[in-house]
PALO-886240 format. One record per atom (N, C-alpha, C): residue in one letter; chain; atom name; x, y, z. Coordinates in steps of 0.001 Angstrom, whole numbers. Example, Ala and Ser with C-alpha at 12.3 -4.5 7.8 and 13.67 -1.06 7.14 Angstrom:
% residues 2
<site residu="A" chaine="A" atome="N" u="13190" v="-5690" w="7800"/>
<site residu="A" chaine="A" atome="CA" u="12300" v="-4500" w="7800"/>
<site residu="A" chaine="A" atome="C" u="13200" v="-3300" w="7800"/>
<site residu="S" chaine="A" atome="N" u="12850" v="-2250" w="7080"/>
<site residu="S" chaine="A" atome="CA" u="13670" v="-1060" w="7140"/>
<site residu="S" chaine="A" atome="C" u="12900" v="30" w="7870"/>
% end
This chain:
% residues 79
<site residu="X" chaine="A" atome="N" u="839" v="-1169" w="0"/>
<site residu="X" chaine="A" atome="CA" u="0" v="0" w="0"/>
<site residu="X" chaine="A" atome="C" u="889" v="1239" w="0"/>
<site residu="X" chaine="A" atome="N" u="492" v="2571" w="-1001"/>
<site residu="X" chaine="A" atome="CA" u="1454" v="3438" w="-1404"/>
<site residu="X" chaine="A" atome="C" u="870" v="4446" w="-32"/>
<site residu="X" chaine="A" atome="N" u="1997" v="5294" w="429"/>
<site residu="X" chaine="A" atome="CA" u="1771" v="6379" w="873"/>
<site residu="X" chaine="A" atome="C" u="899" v="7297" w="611"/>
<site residu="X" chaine="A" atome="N" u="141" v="8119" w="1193"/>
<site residu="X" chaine="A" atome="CA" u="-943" v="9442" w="686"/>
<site residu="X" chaine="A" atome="C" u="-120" v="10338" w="261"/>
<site residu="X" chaine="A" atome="N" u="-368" v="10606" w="-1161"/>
<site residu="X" chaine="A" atome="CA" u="185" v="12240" w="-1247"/>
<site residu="X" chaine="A" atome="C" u="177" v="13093" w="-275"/>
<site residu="X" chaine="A" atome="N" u="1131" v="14205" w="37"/>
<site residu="X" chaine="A" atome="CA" u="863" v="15309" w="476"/>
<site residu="X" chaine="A" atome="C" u="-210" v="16101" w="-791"/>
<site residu="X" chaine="A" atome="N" u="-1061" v="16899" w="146"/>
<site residu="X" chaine="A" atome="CA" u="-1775" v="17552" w="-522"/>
<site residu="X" chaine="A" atome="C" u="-814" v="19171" w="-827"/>
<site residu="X" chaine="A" atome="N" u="-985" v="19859" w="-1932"/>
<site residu="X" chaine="A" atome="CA" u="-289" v="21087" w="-2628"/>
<site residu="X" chaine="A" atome="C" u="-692" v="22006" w="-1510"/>
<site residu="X" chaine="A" atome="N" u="-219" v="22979" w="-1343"/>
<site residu="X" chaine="A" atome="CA" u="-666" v="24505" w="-282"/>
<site residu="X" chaine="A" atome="C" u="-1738" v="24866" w="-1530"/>
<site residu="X" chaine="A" atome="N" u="-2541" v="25608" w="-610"/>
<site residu="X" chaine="A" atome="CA" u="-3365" v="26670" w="-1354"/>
<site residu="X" chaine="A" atome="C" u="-2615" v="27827" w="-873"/>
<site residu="X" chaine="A" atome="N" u="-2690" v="28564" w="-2296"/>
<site residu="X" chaine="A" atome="CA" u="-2321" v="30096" w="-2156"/>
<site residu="X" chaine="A" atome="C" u="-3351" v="30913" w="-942"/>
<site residu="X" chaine="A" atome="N" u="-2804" v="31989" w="-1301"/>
<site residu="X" chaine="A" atome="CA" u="-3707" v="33229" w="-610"/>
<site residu="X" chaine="A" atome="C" u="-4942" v="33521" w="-1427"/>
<site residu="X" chaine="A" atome="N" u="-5646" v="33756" w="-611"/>
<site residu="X" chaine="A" atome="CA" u="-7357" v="34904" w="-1240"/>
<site residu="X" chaine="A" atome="C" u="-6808" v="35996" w="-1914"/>
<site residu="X" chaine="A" atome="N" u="-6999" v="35511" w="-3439"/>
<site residu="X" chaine="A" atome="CA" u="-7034" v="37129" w="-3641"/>
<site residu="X" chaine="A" atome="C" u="-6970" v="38629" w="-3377"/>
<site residu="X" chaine="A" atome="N" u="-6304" v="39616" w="-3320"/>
<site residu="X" chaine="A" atome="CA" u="-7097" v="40546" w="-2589"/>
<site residu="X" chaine="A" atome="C" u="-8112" v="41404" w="-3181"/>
<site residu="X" chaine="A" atome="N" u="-8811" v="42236" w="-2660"/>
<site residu="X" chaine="A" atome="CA" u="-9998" v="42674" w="-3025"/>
<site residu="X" chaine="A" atome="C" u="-10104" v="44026" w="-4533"/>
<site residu="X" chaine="A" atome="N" u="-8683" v="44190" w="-4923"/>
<site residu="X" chaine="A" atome="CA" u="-8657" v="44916" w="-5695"/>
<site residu="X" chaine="A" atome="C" u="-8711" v="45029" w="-6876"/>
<site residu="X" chaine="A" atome="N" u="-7645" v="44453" w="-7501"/>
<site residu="X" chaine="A" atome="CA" u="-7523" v="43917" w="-9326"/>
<site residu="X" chaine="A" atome="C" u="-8635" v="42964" w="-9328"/>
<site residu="X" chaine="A" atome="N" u="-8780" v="41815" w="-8844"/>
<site residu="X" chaine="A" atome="CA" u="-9337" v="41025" w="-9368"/>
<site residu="X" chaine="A" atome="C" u="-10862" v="41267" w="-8976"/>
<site residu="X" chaine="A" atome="N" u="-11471" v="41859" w="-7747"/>
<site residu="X" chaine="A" atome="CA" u="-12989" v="42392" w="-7848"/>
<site residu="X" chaine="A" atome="C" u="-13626" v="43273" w="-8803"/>
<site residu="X" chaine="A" atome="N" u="-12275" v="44403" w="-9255"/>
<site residu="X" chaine="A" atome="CA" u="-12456" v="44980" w="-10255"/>
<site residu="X" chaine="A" atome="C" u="-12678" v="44456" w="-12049"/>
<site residu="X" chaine="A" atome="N" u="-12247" v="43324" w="-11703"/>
<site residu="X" chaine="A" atome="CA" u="-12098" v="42416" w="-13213"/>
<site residu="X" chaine="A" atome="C" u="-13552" v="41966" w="-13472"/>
<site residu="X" chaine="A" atome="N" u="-13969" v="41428" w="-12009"/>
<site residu="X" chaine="A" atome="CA" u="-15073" v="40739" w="-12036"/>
<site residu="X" chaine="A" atome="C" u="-16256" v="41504" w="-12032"/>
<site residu="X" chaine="A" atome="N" u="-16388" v="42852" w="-11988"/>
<site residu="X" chaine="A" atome="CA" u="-17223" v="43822" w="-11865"/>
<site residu="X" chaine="A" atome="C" u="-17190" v="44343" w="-13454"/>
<site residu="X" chaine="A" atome="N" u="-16173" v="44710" w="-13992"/>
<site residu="X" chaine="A" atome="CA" u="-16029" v="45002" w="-15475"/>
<site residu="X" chaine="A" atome="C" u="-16732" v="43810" w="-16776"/>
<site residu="X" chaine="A" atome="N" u="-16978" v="42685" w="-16269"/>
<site residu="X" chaine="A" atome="CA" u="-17463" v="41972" w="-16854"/>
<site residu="X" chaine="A" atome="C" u="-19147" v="42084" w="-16721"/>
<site residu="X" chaine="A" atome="N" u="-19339" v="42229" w="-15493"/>
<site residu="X" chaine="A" atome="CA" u="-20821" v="42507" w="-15837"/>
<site residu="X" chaine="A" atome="C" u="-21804" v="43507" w="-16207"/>
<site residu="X" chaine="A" atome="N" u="-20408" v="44470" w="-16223"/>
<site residu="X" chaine="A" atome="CA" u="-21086" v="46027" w="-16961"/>
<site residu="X" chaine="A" atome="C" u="-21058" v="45729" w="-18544"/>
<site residu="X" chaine="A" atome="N" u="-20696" v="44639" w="-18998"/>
<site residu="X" chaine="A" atome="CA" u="-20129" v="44909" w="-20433"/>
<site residu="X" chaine="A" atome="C" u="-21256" v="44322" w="-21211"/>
<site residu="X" chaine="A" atome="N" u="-22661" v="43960" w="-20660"/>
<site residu="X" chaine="A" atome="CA" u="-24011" v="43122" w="-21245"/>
<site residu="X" chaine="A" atome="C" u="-24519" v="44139" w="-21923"/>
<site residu="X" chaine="A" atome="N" u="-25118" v="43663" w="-23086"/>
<site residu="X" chaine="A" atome="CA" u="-26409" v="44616" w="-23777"/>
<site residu="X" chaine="A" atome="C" u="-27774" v="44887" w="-23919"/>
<site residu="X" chaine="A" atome="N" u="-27531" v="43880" w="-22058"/>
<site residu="X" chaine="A" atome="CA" u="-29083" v="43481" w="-21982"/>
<site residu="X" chaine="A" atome="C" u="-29556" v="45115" w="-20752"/>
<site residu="X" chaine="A" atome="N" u="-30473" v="45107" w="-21052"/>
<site residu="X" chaine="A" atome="CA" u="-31164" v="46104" w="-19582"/>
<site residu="X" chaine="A" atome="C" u="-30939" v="45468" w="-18641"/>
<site residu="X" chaine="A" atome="N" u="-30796" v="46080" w="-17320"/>
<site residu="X" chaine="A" atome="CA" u="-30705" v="45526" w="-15714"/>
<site residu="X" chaine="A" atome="C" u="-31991" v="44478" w="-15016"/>
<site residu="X" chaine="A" atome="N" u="-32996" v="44682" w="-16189"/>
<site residu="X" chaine="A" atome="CA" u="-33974" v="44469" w="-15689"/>
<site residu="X" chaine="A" atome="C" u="-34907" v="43420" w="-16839"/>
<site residu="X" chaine="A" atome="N" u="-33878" v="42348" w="-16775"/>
<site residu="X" chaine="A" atome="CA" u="-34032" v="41434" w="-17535"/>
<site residu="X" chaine="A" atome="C" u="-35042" v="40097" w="-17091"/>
<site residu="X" chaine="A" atome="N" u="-35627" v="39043" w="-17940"/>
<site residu="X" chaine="A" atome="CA" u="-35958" v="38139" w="-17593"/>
<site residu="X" chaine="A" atome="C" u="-35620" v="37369" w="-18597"/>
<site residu="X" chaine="A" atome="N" u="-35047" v="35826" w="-18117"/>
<site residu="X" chaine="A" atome="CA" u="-34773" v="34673" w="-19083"/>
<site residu="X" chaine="A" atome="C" u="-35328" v="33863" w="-19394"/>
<site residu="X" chaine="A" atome="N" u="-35572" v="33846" w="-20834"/>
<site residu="X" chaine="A" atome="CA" u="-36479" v="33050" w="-21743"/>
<site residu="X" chaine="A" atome="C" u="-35956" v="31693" w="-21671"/>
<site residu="X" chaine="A" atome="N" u="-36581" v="30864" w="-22038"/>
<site residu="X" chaine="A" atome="CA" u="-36009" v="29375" w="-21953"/>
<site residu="X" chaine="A" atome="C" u="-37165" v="28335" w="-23185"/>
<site residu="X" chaine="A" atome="N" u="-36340" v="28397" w="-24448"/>
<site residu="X" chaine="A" atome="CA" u="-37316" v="27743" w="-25506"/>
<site residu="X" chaine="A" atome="C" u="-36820" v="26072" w="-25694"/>
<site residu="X" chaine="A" atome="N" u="-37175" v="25316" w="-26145"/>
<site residu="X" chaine="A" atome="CA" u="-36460" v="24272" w="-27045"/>
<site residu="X" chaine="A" atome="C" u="-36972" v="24205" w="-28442"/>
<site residu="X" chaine="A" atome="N" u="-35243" v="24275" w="-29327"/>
<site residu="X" chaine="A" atome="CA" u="-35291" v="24159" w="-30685"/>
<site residu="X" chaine="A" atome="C" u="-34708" v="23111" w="-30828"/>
<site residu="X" chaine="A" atome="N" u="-34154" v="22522" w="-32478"/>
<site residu="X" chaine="A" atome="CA" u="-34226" v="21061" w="-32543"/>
<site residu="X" chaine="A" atome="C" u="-32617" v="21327" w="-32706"/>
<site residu="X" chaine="A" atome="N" u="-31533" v="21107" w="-32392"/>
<site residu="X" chaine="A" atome="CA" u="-30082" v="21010" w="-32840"/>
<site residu="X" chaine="A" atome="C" u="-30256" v="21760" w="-34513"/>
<site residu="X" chaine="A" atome="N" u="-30974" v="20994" w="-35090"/>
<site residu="X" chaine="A" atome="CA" u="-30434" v="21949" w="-36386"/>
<site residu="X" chaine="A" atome="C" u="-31044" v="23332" w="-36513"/>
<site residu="X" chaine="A" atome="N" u="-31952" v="23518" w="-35915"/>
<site residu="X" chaine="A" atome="CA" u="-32145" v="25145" w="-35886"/>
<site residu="X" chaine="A" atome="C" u="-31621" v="25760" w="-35316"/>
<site residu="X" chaine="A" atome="N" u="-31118" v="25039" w="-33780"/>
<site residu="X" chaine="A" atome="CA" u="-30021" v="26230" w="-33135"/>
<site residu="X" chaine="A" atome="C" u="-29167" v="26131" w="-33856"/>
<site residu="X" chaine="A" atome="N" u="-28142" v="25248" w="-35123"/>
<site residu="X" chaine="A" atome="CA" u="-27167" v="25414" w="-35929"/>
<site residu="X" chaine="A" atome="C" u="-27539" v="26525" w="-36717"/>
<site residu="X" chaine="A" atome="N" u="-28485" v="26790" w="-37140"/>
<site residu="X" chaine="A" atome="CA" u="-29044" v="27687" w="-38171"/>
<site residu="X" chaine="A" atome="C" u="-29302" v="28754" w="-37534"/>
<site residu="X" chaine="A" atome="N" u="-29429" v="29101" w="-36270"/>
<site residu="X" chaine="A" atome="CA" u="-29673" v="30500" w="-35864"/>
<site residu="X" chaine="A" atome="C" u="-27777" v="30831" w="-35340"/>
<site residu="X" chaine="A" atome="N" u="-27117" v="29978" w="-34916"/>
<site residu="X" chaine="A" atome="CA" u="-25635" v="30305" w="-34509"/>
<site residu="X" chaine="A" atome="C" u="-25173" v="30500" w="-36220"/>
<site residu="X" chaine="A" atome="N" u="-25481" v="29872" w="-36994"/>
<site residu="X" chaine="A" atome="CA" u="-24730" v="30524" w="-38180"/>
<site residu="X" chaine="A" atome="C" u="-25133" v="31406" w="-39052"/>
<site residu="X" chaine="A" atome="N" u="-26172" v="32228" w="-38683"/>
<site residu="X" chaine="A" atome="CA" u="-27116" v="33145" w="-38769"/>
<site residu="X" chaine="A" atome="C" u="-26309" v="34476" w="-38239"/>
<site residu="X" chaine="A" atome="N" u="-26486" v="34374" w="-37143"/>
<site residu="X" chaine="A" atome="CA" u="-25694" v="35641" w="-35866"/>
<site residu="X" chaine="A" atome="C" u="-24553" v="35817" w="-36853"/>
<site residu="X" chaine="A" atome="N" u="-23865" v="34399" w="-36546"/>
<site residu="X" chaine="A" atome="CA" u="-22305" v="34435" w="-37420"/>
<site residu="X" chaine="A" atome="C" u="-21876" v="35147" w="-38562"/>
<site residu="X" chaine="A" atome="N" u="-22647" v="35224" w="-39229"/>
<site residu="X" chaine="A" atome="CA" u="-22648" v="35358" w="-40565"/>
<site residu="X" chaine="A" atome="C" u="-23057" v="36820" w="-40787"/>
<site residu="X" chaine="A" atome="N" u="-23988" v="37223" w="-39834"/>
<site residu="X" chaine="A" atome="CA" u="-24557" v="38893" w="-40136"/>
<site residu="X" chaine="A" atome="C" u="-23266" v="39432" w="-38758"/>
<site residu="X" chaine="A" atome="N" u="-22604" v="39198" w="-37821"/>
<site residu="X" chaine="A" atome="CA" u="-21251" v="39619" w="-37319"/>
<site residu="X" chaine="A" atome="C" u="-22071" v="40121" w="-35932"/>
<site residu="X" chaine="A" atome="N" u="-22858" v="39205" w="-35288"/>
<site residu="X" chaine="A" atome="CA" u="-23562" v="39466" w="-33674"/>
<site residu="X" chaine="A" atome="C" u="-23587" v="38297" w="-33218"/>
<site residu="X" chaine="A" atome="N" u="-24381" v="38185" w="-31963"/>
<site residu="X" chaine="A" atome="CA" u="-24006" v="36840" w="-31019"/>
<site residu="X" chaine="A" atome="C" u="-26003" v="36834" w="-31538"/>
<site residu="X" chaine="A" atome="N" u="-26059" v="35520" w="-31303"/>
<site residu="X" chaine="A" atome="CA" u="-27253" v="34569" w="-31281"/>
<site residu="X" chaine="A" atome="C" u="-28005" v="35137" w="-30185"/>
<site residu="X" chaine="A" atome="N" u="-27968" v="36168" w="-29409"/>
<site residu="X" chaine="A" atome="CA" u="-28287" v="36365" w="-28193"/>
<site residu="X" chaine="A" atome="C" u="-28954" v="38024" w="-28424"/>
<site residu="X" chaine="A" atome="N" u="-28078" v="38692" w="-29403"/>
<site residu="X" chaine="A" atome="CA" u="-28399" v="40280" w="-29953"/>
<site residu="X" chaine="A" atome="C" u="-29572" v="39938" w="-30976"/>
<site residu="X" chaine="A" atome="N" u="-29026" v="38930" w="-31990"/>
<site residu="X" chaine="A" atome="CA" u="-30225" v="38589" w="-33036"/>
<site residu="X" chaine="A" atome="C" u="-31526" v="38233" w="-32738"/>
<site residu="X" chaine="A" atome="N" u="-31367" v="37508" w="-31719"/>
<site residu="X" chaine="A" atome="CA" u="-33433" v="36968" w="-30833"/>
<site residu="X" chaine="A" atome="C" u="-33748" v="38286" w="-30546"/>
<site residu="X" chaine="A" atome="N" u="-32763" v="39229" w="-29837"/>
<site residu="X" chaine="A" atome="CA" u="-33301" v="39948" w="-28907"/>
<site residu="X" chaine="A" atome="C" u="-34126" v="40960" w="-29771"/>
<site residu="X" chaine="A" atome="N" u="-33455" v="41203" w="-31298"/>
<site residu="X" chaine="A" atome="CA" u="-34227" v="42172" w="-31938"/>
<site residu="X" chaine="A" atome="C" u="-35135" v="41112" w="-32372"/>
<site residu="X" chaine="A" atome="N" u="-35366" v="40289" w="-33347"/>
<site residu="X" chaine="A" atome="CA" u="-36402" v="39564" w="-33693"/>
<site residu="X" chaine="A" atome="C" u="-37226" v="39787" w="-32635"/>
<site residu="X" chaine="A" atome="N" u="-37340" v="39318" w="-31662"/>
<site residu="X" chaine="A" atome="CA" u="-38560" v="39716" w="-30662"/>
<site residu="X" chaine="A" atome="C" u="-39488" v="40736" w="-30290"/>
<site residu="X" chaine="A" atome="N" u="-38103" v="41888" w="-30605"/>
<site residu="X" chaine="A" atome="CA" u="-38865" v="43268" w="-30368"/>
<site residu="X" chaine="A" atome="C" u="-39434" v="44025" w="-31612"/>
<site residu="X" chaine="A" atome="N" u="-38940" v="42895" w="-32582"/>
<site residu="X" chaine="A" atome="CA" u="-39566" v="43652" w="-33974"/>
<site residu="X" chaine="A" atome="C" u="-40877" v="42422" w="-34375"/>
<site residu="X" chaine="A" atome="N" u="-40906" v="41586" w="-33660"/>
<site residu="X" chaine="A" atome="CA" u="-42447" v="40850" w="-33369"/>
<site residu="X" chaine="A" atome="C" u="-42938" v="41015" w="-32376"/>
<site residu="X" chaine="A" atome="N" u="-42551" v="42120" w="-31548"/>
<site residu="X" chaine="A" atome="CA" u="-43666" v="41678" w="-30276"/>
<site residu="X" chaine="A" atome="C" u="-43464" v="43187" w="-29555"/>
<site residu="X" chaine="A" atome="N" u="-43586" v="44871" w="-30603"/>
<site residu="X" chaine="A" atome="CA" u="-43430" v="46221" w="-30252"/>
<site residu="X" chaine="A" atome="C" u="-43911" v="46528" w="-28716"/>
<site residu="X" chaine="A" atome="N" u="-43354" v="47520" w="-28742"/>
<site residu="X" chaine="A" atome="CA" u="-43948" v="47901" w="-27399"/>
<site residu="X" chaine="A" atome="C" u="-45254" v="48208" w="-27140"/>
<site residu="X" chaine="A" atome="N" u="-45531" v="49076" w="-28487"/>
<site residu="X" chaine="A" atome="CA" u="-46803" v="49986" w="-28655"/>
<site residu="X" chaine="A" atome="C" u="-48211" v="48667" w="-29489"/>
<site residu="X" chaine="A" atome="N" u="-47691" v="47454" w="-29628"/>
<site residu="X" chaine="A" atome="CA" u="-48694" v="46889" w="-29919"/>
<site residu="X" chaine="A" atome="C" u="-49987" v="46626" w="-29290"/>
<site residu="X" chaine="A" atome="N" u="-50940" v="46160" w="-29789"/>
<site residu="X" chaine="A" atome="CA" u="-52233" v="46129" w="-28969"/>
<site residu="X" chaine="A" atome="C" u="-52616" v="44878" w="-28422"/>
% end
């Protein structure tokens, strides 16, 4: 029977500066409003292929492209 590894040290905690700041810069960088809610559909594999190479192809994320499709089917001012 082999010996137990020693287990590696863990480093230190981070400190609260560079890297809170990193992590804060990332969530300012969305194009969504603050005041979002998440949709949740199922499509079949080949249509989500067809909407990712869609986005791709016009130079946006799959995520900008719904977001207008939606709002250009479903206006604000509709009745």
């Amino acid at each position: 029977m082999s010996a137990a590894r020693p287990r590696p040290a863990i480093g230190r905690r981070p400190s609260g500066g560079a890297a809170a700041s990193w992590v804060r810069q990332g969530s300012a960088q969305t194009d969504a409003s603050p005041f979002t809610a998440r949709l949740t559909i199922d499509v079949t594999p080949a249509l989500r292929g067809r909407i990712k190479v869609a986005a791709f192809r016009r130079g946006v994320t799959a995520v900008a492209m719904l977001r207008e499709l939606l709002e250009r089917e479903f206006p604000k001012d509709a009745p």
